[in-house]
N, C-alpha and C positions, 0 to 999 in steps of 0.2 A: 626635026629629026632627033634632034638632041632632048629634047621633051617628053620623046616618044622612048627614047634609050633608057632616060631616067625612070619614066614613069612603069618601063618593064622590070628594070633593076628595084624599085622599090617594093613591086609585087611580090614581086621572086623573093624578097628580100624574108617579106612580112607573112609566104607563104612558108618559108624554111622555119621561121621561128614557130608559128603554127604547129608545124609538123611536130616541130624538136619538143615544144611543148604537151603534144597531145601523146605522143611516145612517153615519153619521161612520164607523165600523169598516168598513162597504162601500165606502164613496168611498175612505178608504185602501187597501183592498186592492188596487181598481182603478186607483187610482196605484202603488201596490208592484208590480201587476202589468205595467202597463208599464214602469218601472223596469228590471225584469227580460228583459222582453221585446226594450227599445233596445240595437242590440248597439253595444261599444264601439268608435270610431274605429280610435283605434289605427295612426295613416299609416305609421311606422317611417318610417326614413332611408333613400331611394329616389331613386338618380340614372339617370335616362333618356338613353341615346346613341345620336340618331339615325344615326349613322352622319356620313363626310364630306362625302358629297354634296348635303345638305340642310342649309339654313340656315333660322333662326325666324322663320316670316311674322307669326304672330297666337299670343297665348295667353291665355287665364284662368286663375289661381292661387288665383281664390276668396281671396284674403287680406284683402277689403275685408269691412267691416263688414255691407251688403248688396247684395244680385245689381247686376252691372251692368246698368242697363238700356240703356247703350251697346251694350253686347254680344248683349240677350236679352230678347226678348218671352215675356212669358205670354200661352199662346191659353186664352182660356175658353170651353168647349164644355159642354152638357149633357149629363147621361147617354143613351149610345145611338147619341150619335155618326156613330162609328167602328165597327165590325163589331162590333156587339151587346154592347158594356161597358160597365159595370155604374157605374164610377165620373165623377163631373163633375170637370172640369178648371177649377179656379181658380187666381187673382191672387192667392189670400191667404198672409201670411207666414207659414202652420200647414202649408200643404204644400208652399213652397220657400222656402229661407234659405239662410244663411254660418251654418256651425257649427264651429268648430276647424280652418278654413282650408279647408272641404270645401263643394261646392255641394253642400245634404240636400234630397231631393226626397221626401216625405214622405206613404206612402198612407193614411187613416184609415179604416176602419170607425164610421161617423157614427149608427148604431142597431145595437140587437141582431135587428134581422131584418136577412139575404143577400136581396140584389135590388136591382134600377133605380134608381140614385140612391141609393142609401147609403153610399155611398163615394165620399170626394173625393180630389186626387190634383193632379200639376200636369205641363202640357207645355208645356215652353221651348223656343224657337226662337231662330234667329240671324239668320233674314226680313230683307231690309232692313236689316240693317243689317252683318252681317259673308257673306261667300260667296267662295269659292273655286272654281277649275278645277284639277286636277289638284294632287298632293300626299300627302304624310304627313299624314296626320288621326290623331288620339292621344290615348287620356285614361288614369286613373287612376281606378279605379274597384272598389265594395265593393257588392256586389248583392244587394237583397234576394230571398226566398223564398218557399215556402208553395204550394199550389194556387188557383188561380187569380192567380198572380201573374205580369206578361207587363212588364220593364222593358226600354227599348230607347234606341239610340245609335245615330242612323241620317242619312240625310241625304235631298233632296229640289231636283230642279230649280227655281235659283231665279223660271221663269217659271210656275209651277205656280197654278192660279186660286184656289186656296183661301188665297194671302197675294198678293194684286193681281195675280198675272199674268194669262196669257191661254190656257194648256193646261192642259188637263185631267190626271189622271192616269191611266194608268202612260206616257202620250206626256209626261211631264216630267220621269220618270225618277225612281228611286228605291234607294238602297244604305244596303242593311242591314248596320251594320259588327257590333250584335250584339244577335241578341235571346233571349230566356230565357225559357221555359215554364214557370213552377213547376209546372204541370200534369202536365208531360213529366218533366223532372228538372233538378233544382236545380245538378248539376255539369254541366251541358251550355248552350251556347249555340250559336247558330246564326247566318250571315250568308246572303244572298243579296243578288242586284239585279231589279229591276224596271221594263221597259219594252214599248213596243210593238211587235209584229212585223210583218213586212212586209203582212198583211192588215187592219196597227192593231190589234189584239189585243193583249190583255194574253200577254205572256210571261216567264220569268222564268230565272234559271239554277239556280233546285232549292238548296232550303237546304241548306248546307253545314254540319257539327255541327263542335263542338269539346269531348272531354268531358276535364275535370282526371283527373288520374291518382288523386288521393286527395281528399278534400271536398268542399266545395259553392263556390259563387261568391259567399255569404254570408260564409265565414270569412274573408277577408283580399283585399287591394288586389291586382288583375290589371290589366296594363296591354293594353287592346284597342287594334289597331292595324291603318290600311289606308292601303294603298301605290296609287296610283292616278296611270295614266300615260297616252299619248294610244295604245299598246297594249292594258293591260289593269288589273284590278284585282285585287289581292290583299289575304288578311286574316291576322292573325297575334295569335296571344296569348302572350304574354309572351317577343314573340321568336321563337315557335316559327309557320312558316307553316303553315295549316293549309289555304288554299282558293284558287283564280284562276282568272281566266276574263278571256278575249280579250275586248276591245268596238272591235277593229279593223272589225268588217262592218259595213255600211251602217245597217243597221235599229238598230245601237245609237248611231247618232246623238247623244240626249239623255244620253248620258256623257262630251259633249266640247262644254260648256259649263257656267257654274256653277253651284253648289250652295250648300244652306247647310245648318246641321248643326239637330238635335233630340236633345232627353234627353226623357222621359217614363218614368213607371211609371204604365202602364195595370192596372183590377183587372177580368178576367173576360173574355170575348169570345169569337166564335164559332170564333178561333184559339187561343185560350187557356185555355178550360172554364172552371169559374167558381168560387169561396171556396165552402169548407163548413165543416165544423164542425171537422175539424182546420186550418184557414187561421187563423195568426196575425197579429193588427194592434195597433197600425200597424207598417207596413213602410215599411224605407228603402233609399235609391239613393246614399251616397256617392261624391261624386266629388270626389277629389283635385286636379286640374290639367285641363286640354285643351287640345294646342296643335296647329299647325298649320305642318307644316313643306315648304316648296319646295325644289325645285330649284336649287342654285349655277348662276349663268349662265342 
């Protein structure tokens, strides 16, 4: 009996360490794996020249310790939102931080099932508290990837009701300076704007692409840029214009008062298709700098 107690005890014994070992060996890999997966900063030495005619109204540098909340609210939304995505939008500092002078906007795969609420993610805004009319708007910026991955850099009238104003949208207007379908392709990003026409209808001026000549918008810091005048608006990456469009007529109205800017990495939606099995996480949205420059005189 006593043979039989031992020889169960020692099973048990050599089955627990087993475990403890093949645990511990999973949990590392899945640390090794994201490891591997976080792609390197890497800002390089990068001086920005607006040109002369623009002088620095407002900027963030990200150099501080954590986000300014001078500058930048976190909206918390549940999954669904927003046209049919998949990720909730929080406050917590897992999916926005100061990492290496960079605002890291951070999308996580929160289970191993795809779907509603498994993915969190974070949308910051400037609401209330920073806004502008007209200008050089500007960032520096390392873009994440994948399917189902839709990161965006855009702006929004600041009377718009979903942050206390009192209009509805597309009557408050909306400029997309750039957004990214991983769905689509990963070297490609796209701007447009969005307002109401003269029968209040949503209308819009038809997304305008931009695709890099070589890579992806993951490998290395692109500086997206829009030029925005009581004429018209134009978009440019790295310098290069790519897109404009007059908002001289009457019906564009709602682009000739102010605005306030938004960063977001949304995961999945009815514009953006959704994560499968080749989609990798987490994914990140570095951003280096964003400044905002007027007008001399």
């Amino acid at each position: 009996m006593k043979k039989i107690v031992f020889g169960f005890i020692s099973i048990t014994l050599i089955s627990i360490t087993l475990f403890s070992c093949a645990y511990k060996e999973n949990n590392k890999n899945k640390i090794d794996q994201e490891k591997v997966m976080k792609p390197t900063i890497n800002k390089k030495e990068f001086i920005f020249e607006p040109g002369n005619d623009w002088k620095l109204a407002w900027s963030d540098e990200f150099e501080t310790d954590s986000i300014d909340k001078n500058n930048w609210n976190f909206q918390v939304l549940e999954a669904g939102h927003f046209n049919g995505e998949w990720q909730r939008y929080t406050n917590s500092s897992k999916n926005a931080y100061i990492e290496n002078g960079c605002l890291t906007i951070k999308a996580i795969h929160e289970s191993d099932e795809h779907g509603m609420g498994n993915y969190s993610s974070a949308r910051l805004h400037t609401a209330n508290k920073q806004s502008w009319k007209y200008g050089k708007i500007v960032a520096r910026a390392k873009l994440p990837f994948g399917t189902g991955i839709w990161p965006a850099f855009w702006m929004l009238g600041t009377n718009i009701n979903e942050n206390g104003g009192d209009t509805p949208w597309p009557q408050s207007g909306e400029i997309d300076i750039f957004e990214l379908y991983g769905s689509k392709n990963d070297s490609v990003i796209e701007a447009n704007i969005h307002y109401a026409d003269k029968s209040n209808s949503h209308a819009s001026m038809g997304a305008a692409s931009f695709k890099l000549n070589q890579g992806k918008f993951a490998d290395a810091f692109h500086v997206f840029e829009l030029e925005w005048d009581e004429n018209k608006v134009s978009w440019f990456v790295d310098g290069v214009e790519f897109a404009s469009m007059s908002i001289k007529d009457d019906e564009m109205s709602e682009f000739h008062k102010e605005f306030f800017i938004l960063l977001n990495v949304a995961v999945g939606g009815t514009w953006a298709g959704y994560p499968d099995s080749t989609s990798k996480f987490p994914q990140y949205m570095y951003v280096d700098w964003l400044r905002v420059y007027q007008k001399n005189g």
